[in-house]
C-alpha positions as protocol buffer text, in pm:
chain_id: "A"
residue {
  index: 1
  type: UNK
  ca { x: 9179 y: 1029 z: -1081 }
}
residue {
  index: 2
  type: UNK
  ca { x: 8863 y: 1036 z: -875 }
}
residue {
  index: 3
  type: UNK
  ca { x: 8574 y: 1235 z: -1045 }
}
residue {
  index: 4
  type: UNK
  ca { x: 8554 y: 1591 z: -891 }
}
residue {
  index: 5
  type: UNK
  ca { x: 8178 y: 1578 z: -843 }
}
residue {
  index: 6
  type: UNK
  ca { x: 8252 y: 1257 z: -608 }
}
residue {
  index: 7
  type: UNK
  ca { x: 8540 y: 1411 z: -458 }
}
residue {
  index: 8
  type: UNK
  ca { x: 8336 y: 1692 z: -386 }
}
residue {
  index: 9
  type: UNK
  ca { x: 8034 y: 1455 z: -220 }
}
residue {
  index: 10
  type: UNK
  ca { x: 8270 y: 1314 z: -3 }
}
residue {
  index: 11
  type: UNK
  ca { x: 8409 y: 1676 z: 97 }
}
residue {
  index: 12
  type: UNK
  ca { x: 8063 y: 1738 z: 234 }
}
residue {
  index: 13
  type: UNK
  ca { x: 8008 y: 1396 z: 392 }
}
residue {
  index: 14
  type: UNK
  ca { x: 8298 y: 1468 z: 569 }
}
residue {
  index: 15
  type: UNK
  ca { x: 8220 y: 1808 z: 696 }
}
residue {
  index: 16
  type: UNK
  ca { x: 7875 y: 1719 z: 771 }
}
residue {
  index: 17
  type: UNK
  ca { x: 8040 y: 1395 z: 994 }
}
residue {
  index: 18
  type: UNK
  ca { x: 8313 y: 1648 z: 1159 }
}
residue {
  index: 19
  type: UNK
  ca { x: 8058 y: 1919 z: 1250 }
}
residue {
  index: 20
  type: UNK
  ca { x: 7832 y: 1607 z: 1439 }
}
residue {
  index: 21
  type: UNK
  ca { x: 8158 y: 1497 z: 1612 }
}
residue {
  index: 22
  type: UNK
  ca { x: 8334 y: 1839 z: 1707 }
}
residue {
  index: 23
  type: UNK
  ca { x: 8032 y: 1971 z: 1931 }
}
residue {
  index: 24
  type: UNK
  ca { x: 8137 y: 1718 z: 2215 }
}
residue {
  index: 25
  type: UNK
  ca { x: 8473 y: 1743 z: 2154 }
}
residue {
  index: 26
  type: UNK
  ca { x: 8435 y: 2136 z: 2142 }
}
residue {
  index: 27
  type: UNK
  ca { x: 8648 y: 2343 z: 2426 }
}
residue {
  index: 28
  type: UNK
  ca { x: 8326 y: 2351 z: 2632 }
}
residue {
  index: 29
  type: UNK
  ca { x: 8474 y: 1983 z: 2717 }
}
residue {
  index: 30
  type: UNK
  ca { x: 8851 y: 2033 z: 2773 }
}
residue {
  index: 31
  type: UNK
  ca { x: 9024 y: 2370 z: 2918 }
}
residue {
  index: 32
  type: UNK
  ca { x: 9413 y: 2431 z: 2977 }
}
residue {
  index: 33
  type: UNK
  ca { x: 9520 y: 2376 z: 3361 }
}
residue {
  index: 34
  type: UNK
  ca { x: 9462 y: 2649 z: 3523 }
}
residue {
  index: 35
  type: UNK
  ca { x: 9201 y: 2819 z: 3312 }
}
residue {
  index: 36
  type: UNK
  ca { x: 8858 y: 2811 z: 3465 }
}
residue {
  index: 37
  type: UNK
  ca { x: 8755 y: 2868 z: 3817 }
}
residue {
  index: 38
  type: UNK
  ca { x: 8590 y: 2625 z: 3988 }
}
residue {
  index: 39
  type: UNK
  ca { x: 8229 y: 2696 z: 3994 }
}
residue {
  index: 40
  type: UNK
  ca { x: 7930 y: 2498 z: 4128 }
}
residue {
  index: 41
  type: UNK
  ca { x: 7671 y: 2394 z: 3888 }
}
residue {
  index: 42
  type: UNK
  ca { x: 7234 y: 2430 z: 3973 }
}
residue {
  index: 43
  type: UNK
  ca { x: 6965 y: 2183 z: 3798 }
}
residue {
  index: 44
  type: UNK
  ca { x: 6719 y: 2441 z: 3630 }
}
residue {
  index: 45
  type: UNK
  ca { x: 6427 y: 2333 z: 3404 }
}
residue {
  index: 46
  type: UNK
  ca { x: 6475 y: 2533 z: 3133 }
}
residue {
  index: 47
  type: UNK
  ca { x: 6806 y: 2691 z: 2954 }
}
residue {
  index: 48
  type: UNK
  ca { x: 6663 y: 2882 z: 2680 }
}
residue {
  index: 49
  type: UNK
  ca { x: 6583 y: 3241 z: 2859 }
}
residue {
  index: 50
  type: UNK
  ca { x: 6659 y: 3372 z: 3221 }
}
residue {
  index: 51
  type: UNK
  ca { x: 6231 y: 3396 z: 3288 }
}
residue {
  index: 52
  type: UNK
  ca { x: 6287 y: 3021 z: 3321 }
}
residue {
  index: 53
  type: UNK
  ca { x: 6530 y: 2995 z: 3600 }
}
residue {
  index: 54
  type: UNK
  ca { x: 6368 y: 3063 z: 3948 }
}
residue {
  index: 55
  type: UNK
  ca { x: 6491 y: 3401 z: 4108 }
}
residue {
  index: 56
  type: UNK
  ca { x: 6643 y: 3146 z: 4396 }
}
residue {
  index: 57
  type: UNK
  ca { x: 6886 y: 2961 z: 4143 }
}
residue {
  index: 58
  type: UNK
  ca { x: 7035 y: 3281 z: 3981 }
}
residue {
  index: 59
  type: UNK
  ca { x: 7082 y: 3479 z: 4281 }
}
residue {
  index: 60
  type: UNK
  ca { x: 7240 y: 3200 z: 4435 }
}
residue {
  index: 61
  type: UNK
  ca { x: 7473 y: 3155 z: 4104 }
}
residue {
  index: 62
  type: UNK
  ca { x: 7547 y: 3453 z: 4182 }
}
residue {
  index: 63
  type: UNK
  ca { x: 7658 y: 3456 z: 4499 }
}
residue {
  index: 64
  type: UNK
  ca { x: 7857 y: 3156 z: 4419 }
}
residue {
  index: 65
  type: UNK
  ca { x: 8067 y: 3323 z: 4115 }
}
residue {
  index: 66
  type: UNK
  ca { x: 8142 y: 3594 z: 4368 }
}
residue {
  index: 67
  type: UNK
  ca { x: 8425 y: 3420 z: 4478 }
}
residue {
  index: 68
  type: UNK
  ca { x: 8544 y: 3320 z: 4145 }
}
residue {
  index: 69
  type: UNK
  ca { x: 8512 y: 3610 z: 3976 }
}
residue {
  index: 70
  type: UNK
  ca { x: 8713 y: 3808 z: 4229 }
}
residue {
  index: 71
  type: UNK
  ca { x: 9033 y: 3553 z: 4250 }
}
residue {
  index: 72
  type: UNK
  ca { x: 9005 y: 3582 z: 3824 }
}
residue {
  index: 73
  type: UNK
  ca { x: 9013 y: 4004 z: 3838 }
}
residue {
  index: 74
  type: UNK
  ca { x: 9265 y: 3982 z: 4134 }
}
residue {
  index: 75
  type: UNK
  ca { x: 9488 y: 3762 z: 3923 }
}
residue {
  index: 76
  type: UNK
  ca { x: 9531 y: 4021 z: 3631 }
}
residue {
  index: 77
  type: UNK
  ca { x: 9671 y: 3966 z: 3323 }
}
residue {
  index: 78
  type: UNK
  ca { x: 9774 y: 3576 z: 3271 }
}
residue {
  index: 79
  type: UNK
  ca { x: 10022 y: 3604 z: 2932 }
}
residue {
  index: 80
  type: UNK
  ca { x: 9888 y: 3581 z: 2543 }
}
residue {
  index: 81
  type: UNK
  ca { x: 9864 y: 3253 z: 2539 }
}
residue {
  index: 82
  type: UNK
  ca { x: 9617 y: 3238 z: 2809 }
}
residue {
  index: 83
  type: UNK
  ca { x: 9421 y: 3527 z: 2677 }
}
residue {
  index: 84
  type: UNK
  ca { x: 9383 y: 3350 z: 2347 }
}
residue {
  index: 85
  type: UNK
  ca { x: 9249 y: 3026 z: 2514 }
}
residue {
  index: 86
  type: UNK
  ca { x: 9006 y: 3275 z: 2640 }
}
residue {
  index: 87
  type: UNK
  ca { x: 8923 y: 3440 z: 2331 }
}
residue {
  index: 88
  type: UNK
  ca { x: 8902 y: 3061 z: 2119 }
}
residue {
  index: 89
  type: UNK
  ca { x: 8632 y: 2965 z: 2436 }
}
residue {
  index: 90
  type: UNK
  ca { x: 8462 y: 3251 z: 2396 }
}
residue {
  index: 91
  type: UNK
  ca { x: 8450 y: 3191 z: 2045 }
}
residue {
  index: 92
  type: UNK
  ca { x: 8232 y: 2841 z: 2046 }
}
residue {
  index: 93
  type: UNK
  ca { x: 8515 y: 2658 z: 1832 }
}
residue {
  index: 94
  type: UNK
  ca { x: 8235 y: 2343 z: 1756 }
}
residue {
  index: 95
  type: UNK
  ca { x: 8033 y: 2615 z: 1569 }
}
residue {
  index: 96
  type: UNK
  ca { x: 8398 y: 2733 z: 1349 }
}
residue {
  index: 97
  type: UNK
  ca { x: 8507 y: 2403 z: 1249 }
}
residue {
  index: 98
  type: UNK
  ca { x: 8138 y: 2326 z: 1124 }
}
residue {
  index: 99
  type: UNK
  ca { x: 8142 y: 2661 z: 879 }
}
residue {
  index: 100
  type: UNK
  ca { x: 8525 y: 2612 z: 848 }
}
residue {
  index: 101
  type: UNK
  ca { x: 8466 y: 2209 z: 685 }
}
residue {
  index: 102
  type: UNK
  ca { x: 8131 y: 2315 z: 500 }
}
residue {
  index: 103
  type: UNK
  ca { x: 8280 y: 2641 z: 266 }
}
residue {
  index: 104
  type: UNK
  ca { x: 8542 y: 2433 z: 101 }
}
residue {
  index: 105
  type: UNK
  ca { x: 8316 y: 2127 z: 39 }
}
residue {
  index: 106
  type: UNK
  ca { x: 8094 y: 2338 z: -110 }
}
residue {
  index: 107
  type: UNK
  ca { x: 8297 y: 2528 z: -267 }
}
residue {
  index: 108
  type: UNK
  ca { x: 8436 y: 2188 z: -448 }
}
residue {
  index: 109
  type: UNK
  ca { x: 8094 y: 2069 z: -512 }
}
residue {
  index: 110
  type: UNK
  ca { x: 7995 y: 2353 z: -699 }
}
residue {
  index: 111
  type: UNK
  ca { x: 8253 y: 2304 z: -937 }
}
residue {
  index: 112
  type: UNK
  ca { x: 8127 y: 2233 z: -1327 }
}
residue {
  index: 113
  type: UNK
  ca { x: 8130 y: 1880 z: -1410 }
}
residue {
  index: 114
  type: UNK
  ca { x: 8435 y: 1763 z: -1550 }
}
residue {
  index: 115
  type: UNK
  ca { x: 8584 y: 2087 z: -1486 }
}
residue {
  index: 116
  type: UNK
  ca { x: 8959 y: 2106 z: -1377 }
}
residue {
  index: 117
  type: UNK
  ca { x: 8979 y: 2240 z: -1015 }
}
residue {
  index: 118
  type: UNK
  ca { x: 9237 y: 2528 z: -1000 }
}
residue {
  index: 119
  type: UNK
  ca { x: 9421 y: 2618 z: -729 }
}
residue {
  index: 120
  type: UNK
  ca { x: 9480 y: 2989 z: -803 }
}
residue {
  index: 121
  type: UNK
  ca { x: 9089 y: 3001 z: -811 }
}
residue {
  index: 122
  type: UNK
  ca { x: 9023 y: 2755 z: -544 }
}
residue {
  index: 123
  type: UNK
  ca { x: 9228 y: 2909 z: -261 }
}
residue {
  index: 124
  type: UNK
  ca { x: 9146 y: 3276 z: -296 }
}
residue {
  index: 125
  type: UNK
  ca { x: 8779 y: 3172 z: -349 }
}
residue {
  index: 126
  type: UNK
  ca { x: 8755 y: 2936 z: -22 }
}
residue {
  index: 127
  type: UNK
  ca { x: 8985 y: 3160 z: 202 }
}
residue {
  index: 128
  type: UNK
  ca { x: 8790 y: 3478 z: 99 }
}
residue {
  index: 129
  type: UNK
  ca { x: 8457 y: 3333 z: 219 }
}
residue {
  index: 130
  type: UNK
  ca { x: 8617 y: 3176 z: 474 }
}
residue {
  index: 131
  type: UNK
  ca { x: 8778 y: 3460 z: 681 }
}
residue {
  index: 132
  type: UNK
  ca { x: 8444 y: 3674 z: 684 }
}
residue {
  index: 133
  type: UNK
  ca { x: 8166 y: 3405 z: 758 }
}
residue {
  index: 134
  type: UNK
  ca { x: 8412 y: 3271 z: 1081 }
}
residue {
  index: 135
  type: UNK
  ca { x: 8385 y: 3650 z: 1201 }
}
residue {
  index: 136
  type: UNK
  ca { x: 7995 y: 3666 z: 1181 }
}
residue {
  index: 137
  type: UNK
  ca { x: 8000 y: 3326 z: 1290 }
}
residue {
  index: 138
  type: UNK
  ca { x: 8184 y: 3474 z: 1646 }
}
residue {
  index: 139
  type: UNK
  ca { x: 7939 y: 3791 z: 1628 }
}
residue {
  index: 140
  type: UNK
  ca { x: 7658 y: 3539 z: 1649 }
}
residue {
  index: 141
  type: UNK
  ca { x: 7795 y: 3290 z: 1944 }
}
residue {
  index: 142
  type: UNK
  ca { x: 7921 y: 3586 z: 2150 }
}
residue {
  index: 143
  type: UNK
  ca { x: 7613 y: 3806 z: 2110 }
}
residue {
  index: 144
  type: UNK
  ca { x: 7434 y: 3476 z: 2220 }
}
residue {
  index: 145
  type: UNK
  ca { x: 7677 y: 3490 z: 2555 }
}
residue {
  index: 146
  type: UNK
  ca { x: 7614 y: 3803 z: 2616 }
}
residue {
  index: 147
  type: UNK
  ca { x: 7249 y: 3834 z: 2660 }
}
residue {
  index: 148
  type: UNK
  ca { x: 7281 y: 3488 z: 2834 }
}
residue {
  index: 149
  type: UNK
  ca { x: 7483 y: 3589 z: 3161 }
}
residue {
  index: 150
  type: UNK
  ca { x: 7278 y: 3490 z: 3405 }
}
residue {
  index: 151
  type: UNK
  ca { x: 7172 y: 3191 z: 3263 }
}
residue {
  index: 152
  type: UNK
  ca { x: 7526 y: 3057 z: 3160 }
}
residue {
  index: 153
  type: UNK
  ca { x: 7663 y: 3131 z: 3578 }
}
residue {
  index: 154
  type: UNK
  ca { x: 7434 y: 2862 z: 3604 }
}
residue {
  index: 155
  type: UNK
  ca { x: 7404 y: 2588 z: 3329 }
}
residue {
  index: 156
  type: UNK
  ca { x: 7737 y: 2706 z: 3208 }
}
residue {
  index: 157
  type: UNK
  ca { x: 7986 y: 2835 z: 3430 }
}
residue {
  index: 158
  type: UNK
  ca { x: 8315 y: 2785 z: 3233 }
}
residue {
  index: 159
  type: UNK
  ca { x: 8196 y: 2993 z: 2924 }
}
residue {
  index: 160
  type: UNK
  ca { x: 8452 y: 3306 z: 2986 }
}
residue {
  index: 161
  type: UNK
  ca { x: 8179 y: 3587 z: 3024 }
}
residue {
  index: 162
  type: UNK
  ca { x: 7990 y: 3373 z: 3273 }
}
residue {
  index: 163
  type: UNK
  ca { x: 8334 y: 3240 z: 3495 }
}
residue {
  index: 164
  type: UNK
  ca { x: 8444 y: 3610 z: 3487 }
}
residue {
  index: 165
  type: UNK
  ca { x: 8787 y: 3516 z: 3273 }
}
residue {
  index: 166
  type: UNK
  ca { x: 8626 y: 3792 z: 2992 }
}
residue {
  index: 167
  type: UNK
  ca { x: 8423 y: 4091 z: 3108 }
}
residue {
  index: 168
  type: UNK
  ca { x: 8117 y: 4219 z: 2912 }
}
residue {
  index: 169
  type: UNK
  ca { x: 8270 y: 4525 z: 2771 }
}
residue {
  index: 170
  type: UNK
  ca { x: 8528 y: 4333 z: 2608 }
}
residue {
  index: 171
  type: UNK
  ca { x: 8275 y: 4057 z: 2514 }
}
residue {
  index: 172
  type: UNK
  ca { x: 8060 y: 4336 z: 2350 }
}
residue {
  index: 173
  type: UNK
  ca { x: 8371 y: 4466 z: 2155 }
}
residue {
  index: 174
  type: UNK
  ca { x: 8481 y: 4166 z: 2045 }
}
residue {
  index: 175
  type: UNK
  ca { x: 8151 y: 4070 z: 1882 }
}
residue {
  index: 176
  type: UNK
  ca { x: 8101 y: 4437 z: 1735 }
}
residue {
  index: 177
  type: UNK
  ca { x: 8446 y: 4418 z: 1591 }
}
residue {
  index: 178
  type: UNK
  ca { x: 8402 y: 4074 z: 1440 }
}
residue {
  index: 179
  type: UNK
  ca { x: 8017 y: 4184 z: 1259 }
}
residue {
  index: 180
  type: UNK
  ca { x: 8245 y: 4515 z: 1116 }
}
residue {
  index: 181
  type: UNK
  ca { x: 8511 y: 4311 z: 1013 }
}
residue {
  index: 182
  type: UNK
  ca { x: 8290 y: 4020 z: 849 }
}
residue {
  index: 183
  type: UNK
  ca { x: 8053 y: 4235 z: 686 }
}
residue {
  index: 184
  type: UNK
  ca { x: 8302 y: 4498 z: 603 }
}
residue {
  index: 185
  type: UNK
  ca { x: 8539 y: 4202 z: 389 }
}
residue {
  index: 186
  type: UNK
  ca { x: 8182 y: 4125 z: 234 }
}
residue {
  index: 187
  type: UNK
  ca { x: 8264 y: 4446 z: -10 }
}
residue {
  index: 188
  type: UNK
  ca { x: 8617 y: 4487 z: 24 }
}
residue {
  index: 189
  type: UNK
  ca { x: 8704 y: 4297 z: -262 }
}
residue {
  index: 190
  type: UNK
  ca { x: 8482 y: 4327 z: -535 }
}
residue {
  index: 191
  type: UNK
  ca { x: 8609 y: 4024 z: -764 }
}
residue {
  index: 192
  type: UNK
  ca { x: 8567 y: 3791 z: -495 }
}
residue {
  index: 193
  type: UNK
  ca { x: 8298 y: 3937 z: -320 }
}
residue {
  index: 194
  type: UNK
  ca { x: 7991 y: 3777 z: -487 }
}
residue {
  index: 195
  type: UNK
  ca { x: 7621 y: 3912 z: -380 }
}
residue {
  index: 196
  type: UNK
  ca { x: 7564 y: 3552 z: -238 }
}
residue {
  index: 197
  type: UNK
  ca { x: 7847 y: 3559 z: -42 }
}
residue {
  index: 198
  type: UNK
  ca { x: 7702 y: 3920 z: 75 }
}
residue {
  index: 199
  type: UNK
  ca { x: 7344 y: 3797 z: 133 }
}
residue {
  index: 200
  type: UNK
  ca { x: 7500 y: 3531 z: 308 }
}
residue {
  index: 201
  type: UNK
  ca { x: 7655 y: 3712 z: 560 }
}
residue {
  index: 202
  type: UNK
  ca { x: 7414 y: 4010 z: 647 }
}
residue {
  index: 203
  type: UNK
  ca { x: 7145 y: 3753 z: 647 }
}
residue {
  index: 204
  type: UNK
  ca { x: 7318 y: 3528 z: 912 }
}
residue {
  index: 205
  type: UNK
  ca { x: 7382 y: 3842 z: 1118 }
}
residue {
  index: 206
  type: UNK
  ca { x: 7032 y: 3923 z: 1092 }
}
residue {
  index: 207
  type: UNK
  ca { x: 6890 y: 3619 z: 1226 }
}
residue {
  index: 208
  type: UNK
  ca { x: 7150 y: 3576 z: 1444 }
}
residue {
  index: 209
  type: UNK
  ca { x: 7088 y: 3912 z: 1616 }
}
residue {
  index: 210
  type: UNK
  ca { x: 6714 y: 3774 z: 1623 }
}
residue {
  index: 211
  type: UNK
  ca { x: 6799 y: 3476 z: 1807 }
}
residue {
  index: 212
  type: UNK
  ca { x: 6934 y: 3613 z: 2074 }
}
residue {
  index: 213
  type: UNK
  ca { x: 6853 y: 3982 z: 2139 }
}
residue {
  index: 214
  type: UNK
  ca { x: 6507 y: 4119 z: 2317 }
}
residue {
  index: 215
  type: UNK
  ca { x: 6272 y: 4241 z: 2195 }
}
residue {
  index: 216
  type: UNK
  ca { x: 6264 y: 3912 z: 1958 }
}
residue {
  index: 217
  type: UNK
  ca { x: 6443 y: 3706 z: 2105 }
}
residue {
  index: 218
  type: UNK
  ca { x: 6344 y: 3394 z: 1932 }
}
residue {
  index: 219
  type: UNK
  ca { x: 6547 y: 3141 z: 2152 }
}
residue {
  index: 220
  type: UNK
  ca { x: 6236 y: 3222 z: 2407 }
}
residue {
  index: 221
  type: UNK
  ca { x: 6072 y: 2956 z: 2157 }
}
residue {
  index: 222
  type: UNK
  ca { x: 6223 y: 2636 z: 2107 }
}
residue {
  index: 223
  type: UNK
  ca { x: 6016 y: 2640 z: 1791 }
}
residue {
  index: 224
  type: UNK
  ca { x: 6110 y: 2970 z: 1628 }
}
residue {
  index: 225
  type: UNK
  ca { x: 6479 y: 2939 z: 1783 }
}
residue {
  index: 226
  type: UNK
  ca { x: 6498 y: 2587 z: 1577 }
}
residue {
  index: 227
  type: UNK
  ca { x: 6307 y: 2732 z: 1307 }
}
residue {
  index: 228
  type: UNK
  ca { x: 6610 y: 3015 z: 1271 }
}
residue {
  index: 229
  type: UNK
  ca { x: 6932 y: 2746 z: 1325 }
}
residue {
  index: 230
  type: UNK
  ca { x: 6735 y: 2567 z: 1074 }
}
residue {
  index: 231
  type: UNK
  ca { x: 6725 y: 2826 z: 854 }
}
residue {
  index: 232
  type: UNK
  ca { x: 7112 y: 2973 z: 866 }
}
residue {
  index: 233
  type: UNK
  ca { x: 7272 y: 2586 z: 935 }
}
residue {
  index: 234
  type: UNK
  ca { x: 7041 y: 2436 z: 659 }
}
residue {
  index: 235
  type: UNK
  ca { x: 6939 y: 2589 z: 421 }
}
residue {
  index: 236
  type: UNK
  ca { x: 7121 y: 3024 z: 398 }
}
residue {
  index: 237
  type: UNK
  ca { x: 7490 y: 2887 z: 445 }
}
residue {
  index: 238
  type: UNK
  ca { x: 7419 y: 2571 z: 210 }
}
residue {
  index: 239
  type: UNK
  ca { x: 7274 y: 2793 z: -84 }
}
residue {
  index: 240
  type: UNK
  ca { x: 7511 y: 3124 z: -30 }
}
residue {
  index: 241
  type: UNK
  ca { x: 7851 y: 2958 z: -50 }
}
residue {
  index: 242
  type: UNK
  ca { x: 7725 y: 2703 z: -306 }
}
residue {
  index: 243
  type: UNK
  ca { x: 7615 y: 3017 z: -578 }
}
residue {
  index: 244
  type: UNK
  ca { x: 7916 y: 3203 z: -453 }
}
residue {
  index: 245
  type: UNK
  ca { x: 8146 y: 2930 z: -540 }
}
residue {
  index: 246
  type: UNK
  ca { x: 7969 y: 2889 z: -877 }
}
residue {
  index: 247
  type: UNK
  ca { x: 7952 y: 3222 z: -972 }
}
residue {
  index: 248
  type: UNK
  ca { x: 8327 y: 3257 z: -909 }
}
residue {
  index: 249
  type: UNK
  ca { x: 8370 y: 2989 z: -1164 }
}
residue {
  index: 250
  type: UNK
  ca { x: 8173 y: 3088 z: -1443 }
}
């Protein structure tokens, strides 16, 4: 039988590999028939904040998702299954499977050496972190969407807020329901609910609220906004579900 420290170094080879090759495989590359409106698409300069698109290129964004933003509202409700296509887009899926692949492979890795791997303590202990850092992880992309309207008509037109298939009100109470939800599992369960796994989330919400919201904002900076990916992706998700999972075994 394979050591568990090498199973668990291949766990997180793996992730890391699936997290490179899900971003251009993400939804942002393949949408049911049917789905998006056809929108066209503007060069800009600079995607990181609306004060870099000219007031020419939004306003005529604009005017071109007029169209398509009408024929989505005048076509109403489209069935579940169409709703939840909307809701996974909306969602960024490249950024779940990343989180989804990293908390088990870390969660194996932090295992004691030589230690036998239980699956009573493995499953709770991998779902548990797994169903609250997913919802953060949504709070995080959508809030990003959100703030980013006018860009996205523009450099992104099938994201759901900016093609019109998902209005802002429900886009804002999908994210505020997902940070309640996330944070609120962070305490529900006190045996499984480590303070890593706590700092983990409330710090990811925090800079992820910093990234994207005014007056901060720190996308504006392609330094600070790498500076704050950097600091979630690399090194706050790495060392929170590691000490959670090795905490939960002793």
């Amino acid at each position: 039988r394979a050591d568990k420290h090498q199973v668990g170094t291949m766990s997180w080879l793996i992730a890391i590999s699936a997290a490179f090759i899900a971003g251009p495989c993400s939804a942002r590359h393949w949408h049911p028939p049917g789905a998006l409106n056809p929108r066209p698409r503007l060069a800009v300069a600079c995607a990181t904040d609306s004060k870099g698109l000219g007031v020419a290129d939004v306003a005529a964004a604009d005017a071109a998702a007029d169209g398509g933003v009408a024929a989505t509202a005048a076509a109403g409700w489209r069935g579940p299954l169409h709703a939840a296509g909307v809701l996974w887009r909306f969602s960024r899926p490249h950024t779940l499977i990343g989180s989804a692949l990293c908390i088990p492979a870390l969660s194996l890795y932090a295992a004691p050496p030589g230690a036998a791997i239980s699956s009573a303590v493995f499953v709770p202990l991998v779902l548990y972190a797994m169903v609250p850092s997913l919802l953060v992880n949504v709070y995080i992309t959508g809030l990003n969407q959100l703030f980013d309207i006018p860009i996205d008509r523009v450099n992104k037109p099938t994201l759901p807020l900016a093609s019109g298939e998902m209005s802002p009100a429900v886009g804002a109470a999908t994210v505020l329901l997902c940070l309640a939800g996330g944070l609120a599992l962070g305490w529900a369960f006190p045996p499984l609910c480590s303070p890593a796994l706590r700092a983990t989330l409330c710090g990811s919400a925090l800079l992820g609220t910093a990234y994207s919201c005014p007056p901060v904002r720190l996308k504006r900076s392609p330094l600070l906004a790498s500076l704050c990916i950097m600091s979630v992706r690399g090194a706050l998700i790495n060392w929170g579900f590691f000490a959670h999972a090795a905490e939960a075994y002793g």
